[in-house]
TORGU-509775 format. One record per atom (N, C-alpha, C, O): x, y, z; atom name; residue in one letter. Coordinates in steps of 0.1 Angstrom, whole numbers. Layout:
N
X, Y, Z, CA, A $
...
REM end
This chain:
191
264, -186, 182, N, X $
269, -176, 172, CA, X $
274, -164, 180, C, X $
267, -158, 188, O, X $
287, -161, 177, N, X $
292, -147, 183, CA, X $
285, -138, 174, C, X $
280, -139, 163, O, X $
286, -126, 186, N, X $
276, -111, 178, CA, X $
293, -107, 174, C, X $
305, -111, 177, O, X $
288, -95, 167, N, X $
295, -87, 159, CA, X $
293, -77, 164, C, X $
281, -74, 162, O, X $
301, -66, 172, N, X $
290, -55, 177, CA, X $
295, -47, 174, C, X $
289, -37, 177, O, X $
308, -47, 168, N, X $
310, -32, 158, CA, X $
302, -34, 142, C, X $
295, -25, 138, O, X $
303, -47, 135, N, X $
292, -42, 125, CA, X $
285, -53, 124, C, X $
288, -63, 117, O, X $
270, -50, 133, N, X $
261, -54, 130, CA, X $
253, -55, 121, C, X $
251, -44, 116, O, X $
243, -70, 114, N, X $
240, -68, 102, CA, X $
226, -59, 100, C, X $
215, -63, 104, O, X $
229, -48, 96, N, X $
218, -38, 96, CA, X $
208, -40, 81, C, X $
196, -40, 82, O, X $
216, -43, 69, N, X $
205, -42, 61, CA, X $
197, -27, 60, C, X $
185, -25, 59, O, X $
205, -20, 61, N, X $
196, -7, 61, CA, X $
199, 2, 50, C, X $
211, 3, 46, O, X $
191, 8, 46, N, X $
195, 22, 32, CA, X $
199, 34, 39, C, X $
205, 44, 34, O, X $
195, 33, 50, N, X $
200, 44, 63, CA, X $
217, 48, 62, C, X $
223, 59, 61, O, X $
221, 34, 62, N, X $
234, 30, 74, CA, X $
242, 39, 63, C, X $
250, 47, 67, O, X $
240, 38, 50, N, X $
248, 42, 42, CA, X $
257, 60, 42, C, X $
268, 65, 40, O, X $
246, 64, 46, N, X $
254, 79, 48, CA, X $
245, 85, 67, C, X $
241, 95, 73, O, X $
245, 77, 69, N, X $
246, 77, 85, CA, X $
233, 84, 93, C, X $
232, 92, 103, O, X $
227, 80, 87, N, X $
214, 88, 95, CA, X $
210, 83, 106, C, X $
201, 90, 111, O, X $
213, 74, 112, N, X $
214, 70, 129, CA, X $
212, 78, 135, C, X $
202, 78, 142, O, X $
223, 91, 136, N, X $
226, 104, 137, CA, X $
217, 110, 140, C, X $
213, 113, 151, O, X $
212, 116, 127, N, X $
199, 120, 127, CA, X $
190, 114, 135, C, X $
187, 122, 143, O, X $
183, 100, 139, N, X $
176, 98, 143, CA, X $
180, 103, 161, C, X $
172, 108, 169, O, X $
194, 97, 163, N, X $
196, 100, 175, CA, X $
195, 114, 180, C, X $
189, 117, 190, O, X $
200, 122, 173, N, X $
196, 137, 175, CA, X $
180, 144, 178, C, X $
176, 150, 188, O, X $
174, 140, 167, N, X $
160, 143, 168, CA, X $
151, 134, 183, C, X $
140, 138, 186, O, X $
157, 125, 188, N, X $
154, 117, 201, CA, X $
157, 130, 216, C, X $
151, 134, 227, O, X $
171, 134, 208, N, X $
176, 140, 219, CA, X $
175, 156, 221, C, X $
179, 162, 231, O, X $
168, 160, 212, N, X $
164, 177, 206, CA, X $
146, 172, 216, C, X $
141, 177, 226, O, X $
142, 163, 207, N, X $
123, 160, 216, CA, X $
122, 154, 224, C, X $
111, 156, 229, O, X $
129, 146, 231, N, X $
125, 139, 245, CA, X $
116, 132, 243, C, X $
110, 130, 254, O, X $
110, 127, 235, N, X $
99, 117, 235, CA, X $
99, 106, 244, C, X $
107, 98, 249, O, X $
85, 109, 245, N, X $
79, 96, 259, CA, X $
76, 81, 253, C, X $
79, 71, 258, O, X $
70, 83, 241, N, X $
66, 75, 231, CA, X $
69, 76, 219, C, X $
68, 86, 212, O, X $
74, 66, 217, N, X $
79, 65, 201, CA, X $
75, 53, 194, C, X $
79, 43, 199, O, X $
68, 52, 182, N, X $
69, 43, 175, CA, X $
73, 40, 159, C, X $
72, 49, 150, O, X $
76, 27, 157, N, X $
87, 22, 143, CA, X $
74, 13, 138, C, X $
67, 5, 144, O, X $
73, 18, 120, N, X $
65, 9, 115, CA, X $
72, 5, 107, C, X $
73, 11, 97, O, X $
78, -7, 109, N, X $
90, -15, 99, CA, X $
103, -9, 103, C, X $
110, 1, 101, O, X $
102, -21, 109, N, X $
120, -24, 116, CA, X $
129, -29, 114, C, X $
141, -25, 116, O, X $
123, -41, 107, N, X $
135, -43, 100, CA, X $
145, -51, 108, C, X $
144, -59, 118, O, X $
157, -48, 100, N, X $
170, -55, 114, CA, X $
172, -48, 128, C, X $
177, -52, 138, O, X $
166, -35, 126, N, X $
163, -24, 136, CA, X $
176, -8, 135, C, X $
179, 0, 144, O, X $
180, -10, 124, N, X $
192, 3, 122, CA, X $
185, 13, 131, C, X $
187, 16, 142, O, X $
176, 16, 123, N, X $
171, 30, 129, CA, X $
161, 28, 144, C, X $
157, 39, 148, O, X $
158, 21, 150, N, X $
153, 13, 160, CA, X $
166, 16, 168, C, X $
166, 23, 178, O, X $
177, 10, 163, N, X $
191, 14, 173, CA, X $
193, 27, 178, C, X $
199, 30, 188, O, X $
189, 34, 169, N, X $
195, 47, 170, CA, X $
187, 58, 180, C, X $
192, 67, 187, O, X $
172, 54, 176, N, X $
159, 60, 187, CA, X $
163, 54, 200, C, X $
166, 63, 207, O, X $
164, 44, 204, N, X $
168, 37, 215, CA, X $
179, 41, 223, C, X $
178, 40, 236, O, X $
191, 45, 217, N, X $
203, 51, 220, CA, X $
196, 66, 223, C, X $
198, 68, 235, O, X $
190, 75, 218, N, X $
188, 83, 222, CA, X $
179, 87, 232, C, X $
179, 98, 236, O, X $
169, 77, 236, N, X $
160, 74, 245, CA, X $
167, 68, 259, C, X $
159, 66, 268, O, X $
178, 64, 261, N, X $
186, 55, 270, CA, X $
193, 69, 271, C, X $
190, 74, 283, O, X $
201, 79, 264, N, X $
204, 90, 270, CA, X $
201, 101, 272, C, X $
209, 110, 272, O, X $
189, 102, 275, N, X $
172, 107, 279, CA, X $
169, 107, 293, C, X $
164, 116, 300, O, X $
174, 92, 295, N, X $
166, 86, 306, CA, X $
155, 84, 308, C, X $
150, 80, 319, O, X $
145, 88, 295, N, X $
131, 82, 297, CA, X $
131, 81, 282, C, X $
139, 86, 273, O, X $
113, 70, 279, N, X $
118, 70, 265, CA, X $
109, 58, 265, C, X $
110, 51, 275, O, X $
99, 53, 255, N, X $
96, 37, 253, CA, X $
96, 41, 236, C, X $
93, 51, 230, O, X $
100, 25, 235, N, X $
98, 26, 216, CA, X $
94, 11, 212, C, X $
99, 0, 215, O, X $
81, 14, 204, N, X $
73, 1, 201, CA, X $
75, 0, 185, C, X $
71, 8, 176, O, X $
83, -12, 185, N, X $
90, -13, 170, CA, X $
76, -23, 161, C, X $
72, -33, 167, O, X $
72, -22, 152, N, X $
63, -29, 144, CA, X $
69, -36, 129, C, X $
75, -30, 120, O, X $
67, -47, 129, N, X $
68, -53, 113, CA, X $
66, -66, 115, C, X $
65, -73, 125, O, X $
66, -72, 99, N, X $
58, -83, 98, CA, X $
70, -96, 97, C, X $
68, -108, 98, O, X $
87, -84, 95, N, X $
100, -100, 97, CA, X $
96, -114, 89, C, X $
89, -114, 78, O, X $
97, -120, 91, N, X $
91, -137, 81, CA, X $
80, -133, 72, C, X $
81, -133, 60, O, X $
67, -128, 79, N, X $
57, -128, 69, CA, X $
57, -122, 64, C, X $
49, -123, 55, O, X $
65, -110, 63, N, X $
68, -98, 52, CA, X $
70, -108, 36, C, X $
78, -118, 35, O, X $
59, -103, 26, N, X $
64, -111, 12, CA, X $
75, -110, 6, C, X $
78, -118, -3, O, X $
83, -101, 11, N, X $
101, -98, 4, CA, X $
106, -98, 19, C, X $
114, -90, 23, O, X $
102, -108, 28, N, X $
114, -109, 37, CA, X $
131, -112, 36, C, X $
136, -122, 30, O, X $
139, -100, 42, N, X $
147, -101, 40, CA, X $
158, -105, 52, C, X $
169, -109, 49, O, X $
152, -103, 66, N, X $
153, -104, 77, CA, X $
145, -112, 87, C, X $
133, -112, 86, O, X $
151, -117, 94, N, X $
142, -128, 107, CA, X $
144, -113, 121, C, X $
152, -104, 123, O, X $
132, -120, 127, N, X $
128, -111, 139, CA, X $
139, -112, 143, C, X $
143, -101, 143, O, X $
149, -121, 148, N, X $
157, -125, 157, CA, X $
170, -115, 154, C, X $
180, -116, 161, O, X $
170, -109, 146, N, X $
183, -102, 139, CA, X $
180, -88, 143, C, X $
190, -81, 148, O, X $
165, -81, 143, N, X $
163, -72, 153, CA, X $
162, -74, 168, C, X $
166, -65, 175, O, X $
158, -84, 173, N, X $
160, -85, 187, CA, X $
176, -86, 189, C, X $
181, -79, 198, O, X $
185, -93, 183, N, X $
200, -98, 186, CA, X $
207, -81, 187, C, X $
214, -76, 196, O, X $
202, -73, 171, N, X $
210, -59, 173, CA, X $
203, -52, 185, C, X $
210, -42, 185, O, X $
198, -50, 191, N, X $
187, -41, 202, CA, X $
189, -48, 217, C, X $
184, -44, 228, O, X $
197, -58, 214, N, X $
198, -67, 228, CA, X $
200, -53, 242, C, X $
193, -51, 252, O, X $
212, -48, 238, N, X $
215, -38, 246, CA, X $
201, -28, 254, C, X $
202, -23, 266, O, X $
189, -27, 243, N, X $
182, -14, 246, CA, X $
169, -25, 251, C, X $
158, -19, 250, O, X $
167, -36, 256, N, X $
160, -45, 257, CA, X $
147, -38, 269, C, X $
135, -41, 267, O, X $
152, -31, 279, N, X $
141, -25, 287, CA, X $
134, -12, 283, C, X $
125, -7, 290, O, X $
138, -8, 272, N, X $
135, 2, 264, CA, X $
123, -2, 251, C, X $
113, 3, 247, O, X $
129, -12, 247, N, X $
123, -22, 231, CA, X $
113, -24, 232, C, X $
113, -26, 244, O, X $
100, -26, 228, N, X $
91, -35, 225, CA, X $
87, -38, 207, C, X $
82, -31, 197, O, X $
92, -55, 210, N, X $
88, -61, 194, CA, X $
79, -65, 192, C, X $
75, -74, 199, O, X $
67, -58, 180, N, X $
56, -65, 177, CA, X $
53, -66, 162, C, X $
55, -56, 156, O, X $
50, -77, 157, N, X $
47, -86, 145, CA, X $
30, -84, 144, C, X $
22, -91, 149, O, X $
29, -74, 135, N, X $
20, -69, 131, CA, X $
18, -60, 118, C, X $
28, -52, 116, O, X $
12, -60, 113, N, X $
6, -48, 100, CA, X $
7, -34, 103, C, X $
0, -27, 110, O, X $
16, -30, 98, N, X $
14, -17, 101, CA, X $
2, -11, 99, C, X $
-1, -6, 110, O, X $
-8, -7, 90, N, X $
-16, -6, 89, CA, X $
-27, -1, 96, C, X $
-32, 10, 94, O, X $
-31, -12, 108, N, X $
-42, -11, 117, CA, X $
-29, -10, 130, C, X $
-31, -21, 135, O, X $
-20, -6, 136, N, X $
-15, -2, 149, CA, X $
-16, 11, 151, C, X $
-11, 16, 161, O, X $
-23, 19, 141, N, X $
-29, 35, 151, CA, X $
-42, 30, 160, C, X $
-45, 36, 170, O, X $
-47, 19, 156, N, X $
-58, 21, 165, CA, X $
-54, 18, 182, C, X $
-61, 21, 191, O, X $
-44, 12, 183, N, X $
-38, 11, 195, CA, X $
-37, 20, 203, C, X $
-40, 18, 214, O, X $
-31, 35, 198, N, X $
-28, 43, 207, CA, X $
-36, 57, 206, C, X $
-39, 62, 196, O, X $
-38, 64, 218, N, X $
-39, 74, 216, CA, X $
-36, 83, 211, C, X $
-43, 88, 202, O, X $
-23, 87, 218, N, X $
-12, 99, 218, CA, X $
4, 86, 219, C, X $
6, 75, 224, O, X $
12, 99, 211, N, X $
24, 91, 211, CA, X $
32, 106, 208, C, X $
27, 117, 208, O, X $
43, 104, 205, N, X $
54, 115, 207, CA, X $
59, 117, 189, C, X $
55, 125, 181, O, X $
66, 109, 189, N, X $
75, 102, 175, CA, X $
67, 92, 169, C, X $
61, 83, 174, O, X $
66, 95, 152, N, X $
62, 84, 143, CA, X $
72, 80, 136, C, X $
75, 89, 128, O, X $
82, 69, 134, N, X $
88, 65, 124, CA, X $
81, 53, 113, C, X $
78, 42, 117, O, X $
79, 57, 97, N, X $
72, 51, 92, CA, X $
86, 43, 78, C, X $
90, 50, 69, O, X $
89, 33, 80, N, X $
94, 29, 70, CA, X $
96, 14, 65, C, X $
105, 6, 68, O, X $
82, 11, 53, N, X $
76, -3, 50, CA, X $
73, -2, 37, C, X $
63, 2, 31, O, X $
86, -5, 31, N, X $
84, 3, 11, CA, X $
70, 13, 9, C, X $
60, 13, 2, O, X $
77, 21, 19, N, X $
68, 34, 16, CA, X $
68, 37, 0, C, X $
78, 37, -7, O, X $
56, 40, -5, N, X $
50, 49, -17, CA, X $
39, 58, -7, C, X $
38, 58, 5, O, X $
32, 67, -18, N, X $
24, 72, -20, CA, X $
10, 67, -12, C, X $
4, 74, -3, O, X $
6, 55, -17, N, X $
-8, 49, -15, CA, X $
-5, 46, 2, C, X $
-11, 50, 12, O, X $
6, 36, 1, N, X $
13, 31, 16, CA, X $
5, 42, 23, C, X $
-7, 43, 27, O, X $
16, 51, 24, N, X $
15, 62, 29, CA, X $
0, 74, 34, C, X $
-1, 81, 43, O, X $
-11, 70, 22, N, X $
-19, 73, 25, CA, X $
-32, 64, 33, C, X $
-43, 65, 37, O, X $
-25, 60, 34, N, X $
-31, 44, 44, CA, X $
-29, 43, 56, C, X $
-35, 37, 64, O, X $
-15, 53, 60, N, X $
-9, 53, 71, CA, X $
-13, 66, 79, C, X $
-21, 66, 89, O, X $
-5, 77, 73, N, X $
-7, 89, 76, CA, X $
-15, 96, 84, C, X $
-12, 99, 96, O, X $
-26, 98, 77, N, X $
-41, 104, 79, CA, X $
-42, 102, 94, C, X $
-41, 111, 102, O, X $
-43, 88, 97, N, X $
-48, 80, 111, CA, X $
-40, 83, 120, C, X $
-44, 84, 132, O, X $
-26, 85, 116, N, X $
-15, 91, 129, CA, X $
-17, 110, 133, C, X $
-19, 112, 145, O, X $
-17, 117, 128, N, X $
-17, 130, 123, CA, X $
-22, 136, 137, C, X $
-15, 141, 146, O, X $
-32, 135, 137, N, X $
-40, 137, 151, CA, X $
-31, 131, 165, C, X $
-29, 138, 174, O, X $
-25, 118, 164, N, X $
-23, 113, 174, CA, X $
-6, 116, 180, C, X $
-2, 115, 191, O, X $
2, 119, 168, N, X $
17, 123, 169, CA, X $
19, 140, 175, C, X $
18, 151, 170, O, X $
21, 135, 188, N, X $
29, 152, 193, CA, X $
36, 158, 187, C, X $
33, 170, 185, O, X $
50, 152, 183, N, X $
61, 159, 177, CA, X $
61, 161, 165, C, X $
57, 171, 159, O, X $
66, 151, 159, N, X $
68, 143, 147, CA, X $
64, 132, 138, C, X $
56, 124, 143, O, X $
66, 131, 127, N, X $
62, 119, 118, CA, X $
76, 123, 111, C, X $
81, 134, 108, O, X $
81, 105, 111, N, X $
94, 102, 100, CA, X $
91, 99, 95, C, X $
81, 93, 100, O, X $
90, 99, 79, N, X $
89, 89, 69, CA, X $
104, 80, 62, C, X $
113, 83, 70, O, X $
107, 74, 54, N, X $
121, 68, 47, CA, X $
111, 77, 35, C, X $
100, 81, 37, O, X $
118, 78, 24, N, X $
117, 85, 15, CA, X $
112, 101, 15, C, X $
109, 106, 25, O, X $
110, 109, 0, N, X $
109, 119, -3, CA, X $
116, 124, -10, C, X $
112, 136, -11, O, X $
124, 122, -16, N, X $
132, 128, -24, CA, X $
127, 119, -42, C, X $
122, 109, -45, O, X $
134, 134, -51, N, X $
130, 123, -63, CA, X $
135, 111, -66, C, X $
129, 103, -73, O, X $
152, 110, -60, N, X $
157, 100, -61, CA, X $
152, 84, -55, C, X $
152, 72, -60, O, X $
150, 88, -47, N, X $
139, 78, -38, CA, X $
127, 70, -51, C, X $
126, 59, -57, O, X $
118, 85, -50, N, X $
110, 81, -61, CA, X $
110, 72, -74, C, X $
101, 65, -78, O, X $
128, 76, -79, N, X $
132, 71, -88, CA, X $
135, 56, -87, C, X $
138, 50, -98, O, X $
135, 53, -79, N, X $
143, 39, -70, CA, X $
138, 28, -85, C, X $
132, 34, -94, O, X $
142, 15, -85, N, X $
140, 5, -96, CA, X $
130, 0, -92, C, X $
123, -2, -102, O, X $
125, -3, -80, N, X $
109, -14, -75, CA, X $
100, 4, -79, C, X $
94, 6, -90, O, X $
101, 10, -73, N, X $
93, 21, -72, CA, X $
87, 23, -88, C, X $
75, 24, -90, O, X $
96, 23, -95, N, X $
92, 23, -111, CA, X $
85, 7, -120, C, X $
77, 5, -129, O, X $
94, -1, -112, N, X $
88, -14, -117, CA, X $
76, -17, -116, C, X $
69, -21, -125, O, X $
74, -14, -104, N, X $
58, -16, -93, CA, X $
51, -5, -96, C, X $
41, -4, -88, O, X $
52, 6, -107, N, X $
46, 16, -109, CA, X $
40, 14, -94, C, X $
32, 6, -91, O, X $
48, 24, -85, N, X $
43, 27, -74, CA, X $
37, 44, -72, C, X $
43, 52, -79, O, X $
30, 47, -65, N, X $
33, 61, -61, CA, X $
41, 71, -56, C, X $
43, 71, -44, O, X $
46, 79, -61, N, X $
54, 91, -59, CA, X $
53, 93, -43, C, X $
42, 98, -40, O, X $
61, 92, -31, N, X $
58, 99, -21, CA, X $
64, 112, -27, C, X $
62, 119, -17, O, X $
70, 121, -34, N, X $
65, 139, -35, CA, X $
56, 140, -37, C, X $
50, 150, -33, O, X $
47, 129, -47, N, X $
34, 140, -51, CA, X $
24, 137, -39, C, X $
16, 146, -38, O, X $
22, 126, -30, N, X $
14, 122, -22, CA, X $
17, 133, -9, C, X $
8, 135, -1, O, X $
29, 139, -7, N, X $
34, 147, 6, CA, X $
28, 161, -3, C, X $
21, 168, 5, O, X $
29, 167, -15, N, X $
24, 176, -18, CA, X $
9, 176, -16, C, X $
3, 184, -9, O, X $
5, 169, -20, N, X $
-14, 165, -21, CA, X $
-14, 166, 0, C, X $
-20, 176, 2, O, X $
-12, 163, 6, N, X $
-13, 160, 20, CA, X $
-10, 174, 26, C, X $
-15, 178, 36, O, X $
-1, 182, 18, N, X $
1, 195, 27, CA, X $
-9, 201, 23, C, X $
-16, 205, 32, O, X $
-13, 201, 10, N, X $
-24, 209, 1, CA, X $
-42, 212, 11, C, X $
-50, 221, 9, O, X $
-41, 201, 20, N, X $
-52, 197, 25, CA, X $
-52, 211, 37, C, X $
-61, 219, 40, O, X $
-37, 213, 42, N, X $
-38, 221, 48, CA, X $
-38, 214, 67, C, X $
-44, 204, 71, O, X $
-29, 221, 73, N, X $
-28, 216, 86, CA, X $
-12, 210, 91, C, X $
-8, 209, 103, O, X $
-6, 207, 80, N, X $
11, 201, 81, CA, X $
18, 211, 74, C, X $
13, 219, 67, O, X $
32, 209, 78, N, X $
40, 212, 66, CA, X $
54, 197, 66, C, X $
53, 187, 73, O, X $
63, 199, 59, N, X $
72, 189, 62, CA, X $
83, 194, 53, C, X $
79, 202, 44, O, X $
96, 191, 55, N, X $
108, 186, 50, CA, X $
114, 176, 49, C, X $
114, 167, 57, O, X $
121, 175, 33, N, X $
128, 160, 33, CA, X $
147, 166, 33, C, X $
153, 175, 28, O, X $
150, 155, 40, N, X $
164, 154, 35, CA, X $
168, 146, 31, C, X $
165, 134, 31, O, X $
181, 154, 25, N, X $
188, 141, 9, CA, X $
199, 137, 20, C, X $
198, 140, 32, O, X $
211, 128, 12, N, X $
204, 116, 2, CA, X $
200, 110, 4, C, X $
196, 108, 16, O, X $
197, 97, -9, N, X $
187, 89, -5, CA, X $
195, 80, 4, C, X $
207, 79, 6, O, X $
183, 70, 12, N, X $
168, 72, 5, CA, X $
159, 82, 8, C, X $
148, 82, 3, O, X $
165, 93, 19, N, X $
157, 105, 18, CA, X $
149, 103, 36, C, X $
145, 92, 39, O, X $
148, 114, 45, N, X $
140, 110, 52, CA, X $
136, 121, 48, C, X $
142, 128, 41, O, X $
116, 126, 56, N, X $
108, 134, 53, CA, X $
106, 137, 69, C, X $
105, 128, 77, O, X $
106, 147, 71, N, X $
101, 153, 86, CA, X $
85, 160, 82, C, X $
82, 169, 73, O, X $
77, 152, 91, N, X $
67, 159, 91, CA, X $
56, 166, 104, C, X $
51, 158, 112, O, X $
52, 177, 106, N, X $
47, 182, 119, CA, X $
37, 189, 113, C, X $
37, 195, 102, O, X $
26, 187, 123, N, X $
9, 188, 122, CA, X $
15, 207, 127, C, X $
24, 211, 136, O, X $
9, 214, 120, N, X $
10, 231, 122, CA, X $
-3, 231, 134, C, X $
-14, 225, 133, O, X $
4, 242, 150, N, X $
-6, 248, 158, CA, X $
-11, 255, 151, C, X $
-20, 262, 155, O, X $
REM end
């Protein structure tokens, strides 16, 4: 099968108004040593860390998701490894739960979190990173429109605003989201 390498199949809510961008910028603003992706996916945003980590000159990114065993798979691993072929000494693919991969690391640089984030998700996730992320935590959503999404409502899921409100409340973060959807959330643990 020939690649496509002007448009690769991304599958992303990203690709739509270009937040690559964003991701690449924020790579290249922090310098991160470590970075890690919880739900990769086809790897849109995986591409875009990686690009900015390759013009860095330093840089590792440990991509996570579950691909096939995901219950709404929509993507095979092979579609993230085929788009990332390029960033291959940079990549690492692992097929795993998001869930339990904080206990893996210590310290890391960059969090990217995006695995039909809700609320609950989210608070499952979060907490366990907070301590261990230098820079940043990405989340995919935050906005109401996000919120509003059709699974989000169907699945009576959790609000991530009200779960990012409740989490600053605690005291120790602050964060920003930007539109549009699906919205990323910047979040940083306060010195």
């Amino acid at each position: 099968m020939k690649r496509n390498w002007e448009n690769p199949p991304w599958y992303s809510s990203y690709e739509k108004n270009n937040y690559g961008e964003l991701f690449y910028s924020l790579m290249r603003i922090y310098r991160p040593k470590k970075v890690v992706e919880l739900g990769t996916k086809a790897g849109y945003s995986a591409y875009h860390i990686a690009r900015g980590l390759r013009d860095n000159r330093k840089g590792k990114l440990d991509c996570y998701d579950l691909w096939e065993k995901y219950e709404f798979n929509t993507v095979p691993k092979s579609t993230a490894i085929n788009n990332l072929a390029e960033f291959k000494d940079l990549v690492s693919f692992n097929e795993r739960d998001a869930i339990e991969v904080y206990k893996k690391y210590n310290k890391i640089d960059i969090l990217h979190v995006d695995i039909s984030n809700d609320g609950k998700i989210l608070e499952n996730i979060i907490p366990y990173w907070i301590d261990k992320v230098r820079q940043v935590i990405l989340i995919e959503g935050g906005s109401p429109e996000r919120d509003n999404f059709h699974w989000m409502i169907k699945y009576k899921k959790e609000p991530i605003m009200s779960w990012l409100k409740g989490f600053a409340d605690r005291g120790g973060i602050e964060y920003f989201t930007i539109n549009p959807f699906p919205s990323i959330t910047i979040i940083q643990k306060l010195q």
